[in-house]
DOLUMKE-44152 format. One line per 10 residues: number of its first residue (from 1); for each residue x, y, z of C-alpha. Coordinates in steps of 0.1 Angstrom, whole numbers, plus 5000, padded with zeros to 4 digits. Layout:
NUM) X Y Z  ...
This chain:
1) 6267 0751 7833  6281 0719 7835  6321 0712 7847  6336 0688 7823  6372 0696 7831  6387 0671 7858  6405 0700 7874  6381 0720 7875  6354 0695 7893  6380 0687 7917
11) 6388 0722 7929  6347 0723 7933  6350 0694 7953  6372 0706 7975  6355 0736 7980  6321 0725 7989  6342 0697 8015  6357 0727 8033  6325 0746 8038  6308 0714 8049
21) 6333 0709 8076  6329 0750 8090  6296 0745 8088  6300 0710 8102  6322 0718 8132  6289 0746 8141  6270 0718 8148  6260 0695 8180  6256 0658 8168  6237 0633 8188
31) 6241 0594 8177  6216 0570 8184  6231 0532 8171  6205 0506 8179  6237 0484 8182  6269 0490 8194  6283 0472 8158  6259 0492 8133  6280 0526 8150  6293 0535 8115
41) 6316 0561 8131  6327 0537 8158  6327 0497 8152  6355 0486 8142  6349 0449 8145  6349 0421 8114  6315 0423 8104  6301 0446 8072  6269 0460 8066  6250 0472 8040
51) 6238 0505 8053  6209 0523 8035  6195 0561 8039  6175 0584 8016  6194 0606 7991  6180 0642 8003  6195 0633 8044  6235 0629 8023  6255 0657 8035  6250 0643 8071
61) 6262 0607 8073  6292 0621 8052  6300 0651 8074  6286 0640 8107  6318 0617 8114  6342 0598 8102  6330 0570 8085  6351 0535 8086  6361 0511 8059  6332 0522 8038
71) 6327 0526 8000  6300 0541 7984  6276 0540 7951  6279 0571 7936  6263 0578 7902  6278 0582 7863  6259 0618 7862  6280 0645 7864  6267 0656 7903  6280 0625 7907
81) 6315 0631 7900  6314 0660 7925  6302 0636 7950  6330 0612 7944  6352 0637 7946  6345 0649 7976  6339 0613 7994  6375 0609 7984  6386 0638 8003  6367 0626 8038
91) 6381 0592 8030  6353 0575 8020  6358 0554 7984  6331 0555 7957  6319 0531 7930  6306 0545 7899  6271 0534 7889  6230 0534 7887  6203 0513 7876  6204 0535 7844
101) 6243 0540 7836  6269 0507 7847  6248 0494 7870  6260 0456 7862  6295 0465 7866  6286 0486 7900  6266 0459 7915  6297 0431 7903  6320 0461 7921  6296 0459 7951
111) 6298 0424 7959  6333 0424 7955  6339 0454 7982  6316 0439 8003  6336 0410 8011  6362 0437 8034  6342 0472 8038  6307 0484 8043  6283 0498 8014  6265 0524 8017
121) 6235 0532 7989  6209 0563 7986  6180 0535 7973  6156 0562 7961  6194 0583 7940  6195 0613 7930  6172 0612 7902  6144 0598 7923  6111 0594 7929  6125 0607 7962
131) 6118 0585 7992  6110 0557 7971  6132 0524 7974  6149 0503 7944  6155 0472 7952  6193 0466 7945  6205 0469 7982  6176 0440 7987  6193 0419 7959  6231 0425 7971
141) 6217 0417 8006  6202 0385 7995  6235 0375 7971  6263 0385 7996  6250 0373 8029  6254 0407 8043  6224 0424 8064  6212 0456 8056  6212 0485 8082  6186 0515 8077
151) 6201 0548 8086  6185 0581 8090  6193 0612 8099  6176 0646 8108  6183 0681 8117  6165 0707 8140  6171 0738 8108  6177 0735 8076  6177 0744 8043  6165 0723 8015
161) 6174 0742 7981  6153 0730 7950  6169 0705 7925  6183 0673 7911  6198 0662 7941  6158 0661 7952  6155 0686 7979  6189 0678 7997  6189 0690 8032  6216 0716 8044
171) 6220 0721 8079  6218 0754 8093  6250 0765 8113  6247 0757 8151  6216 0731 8148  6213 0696 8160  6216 0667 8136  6202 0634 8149  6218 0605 8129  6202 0570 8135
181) 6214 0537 8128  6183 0503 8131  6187 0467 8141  6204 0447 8116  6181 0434 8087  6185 0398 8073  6174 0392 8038  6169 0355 8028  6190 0344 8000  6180 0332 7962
191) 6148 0353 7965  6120 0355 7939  6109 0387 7916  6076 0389 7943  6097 0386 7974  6124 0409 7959  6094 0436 7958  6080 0426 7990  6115 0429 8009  6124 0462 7992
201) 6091 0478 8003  6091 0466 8038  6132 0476 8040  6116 0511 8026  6090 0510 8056  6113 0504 8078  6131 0535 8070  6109 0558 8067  6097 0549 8100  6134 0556 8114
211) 6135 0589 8096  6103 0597 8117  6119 0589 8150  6149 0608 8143  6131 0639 8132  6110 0641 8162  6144 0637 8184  6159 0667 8162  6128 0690 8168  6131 0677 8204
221) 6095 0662 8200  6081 0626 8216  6092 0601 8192  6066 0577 8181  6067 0543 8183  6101 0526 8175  6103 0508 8141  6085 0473 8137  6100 0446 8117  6069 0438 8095
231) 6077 0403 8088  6117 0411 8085  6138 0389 8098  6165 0412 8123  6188 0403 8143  6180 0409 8182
């Protein structure tokens, strides 16, 4: 059953926030920032990123630390408005929008936050295919100026409950969580339809690779190699 009432999804909200935070304050957190300035929980210097993760690896970024002078994309569905709810509680602002429902007015929204604060977009949303990349962070990248940041994150137990939020992962209390930031990515500006799609599935390489890494740190494994650019221009 579905929570229309505006109350009622708030009180919901603020439920799940308060579990995540026990469950949080269980856990031991070890950050990894390729760069001291793509530290969301810790730069606090002018520039802004566009920072990028998959959609099941959510609870952590928003519960693994305070995040700073970010906003969001959050989707019209109505998981959505549970999710912007609760970002709002952790201090973390939300723009309504998909590719499916007010995605022009998001993406105007985005380019307009991303003059002062970071974004930070699921690419693959909650509807999915999971794991697989749109290529809207690619286009605000190459239309604002502002380089895109993969981010993964990992833990060493979890639980990953079946669903529309595609297999979200859940922490289990007194794991590790791993949480990853890469090397800066610049996209070039006024891009083509073909080099749209070719930077959206090298970005998507590029994080899937990162999500690798971080697992194998979480299960206390041997990483394997670190990331490669593939042709993408990032900053050293």
């Amino acid at each position: 059953m579905k929570i229309r009432s505006r109350m009622l999804t708030k009180l919901a909200a603020w439920l799940v926030v308060k579990l995540a935070q026990t469950l949080f304050r269980t856990l031991k957190a070890d950050i990894h920032a390729s760069l001291p300035e793509t530290n969301p929980y810790e730069y606090d210097g002018p520039e802004r990123f566009l920072y990028c993760t998959w959609h099941d690896s959510l609870l952590i970024p928003v519960f693994g630390g305070k995040l700073k002078h970010t906003s969001t994309l959050v989707s019209k569905h109505q998981d959505g408005s549970y999710l912007a709810e609760a970002m709002q509680m952790v201090g973390i602002a939300s723009i309504r929008g998909s590719s499916k429902r007010g995605g022009a007015e998001a993406m105007r929204k985005m380019f307009d936050e991303a003059k002062t604060k970071h974004i930070t977009i699921t690419p693959d949303g909650p509807r999915g295919p999971r794991r697989k990349m749109k290529a809207g962070i690619v286009f605000l990248a190459s239309h604002s100026g502002r380089r895109i940041v993969p981010m993964a994150f990992a833990c060493s137990r979890c639980w990953r409950p079946q669903g529309s939020w595609t297999d979200l992962v859940i922490p289990k209390p007194f794991s590790k969580i791993v949480l990853m930031s890469d090397t800066p990515i610049e996209i070039p500006p006024n891009l083509s339809r073909a080099e749209l799609n070719r930077y959206t599935r090298l970005v998507e390489q590029r994080l899937d690779q990162l999500f690798e890494h971080a697992q194998a740190l979480a299960e206390g494994r041997e990483p394997p190699t670190a990331p490669k650019s593939d042709g993408i221009a990032a900053a050293a």
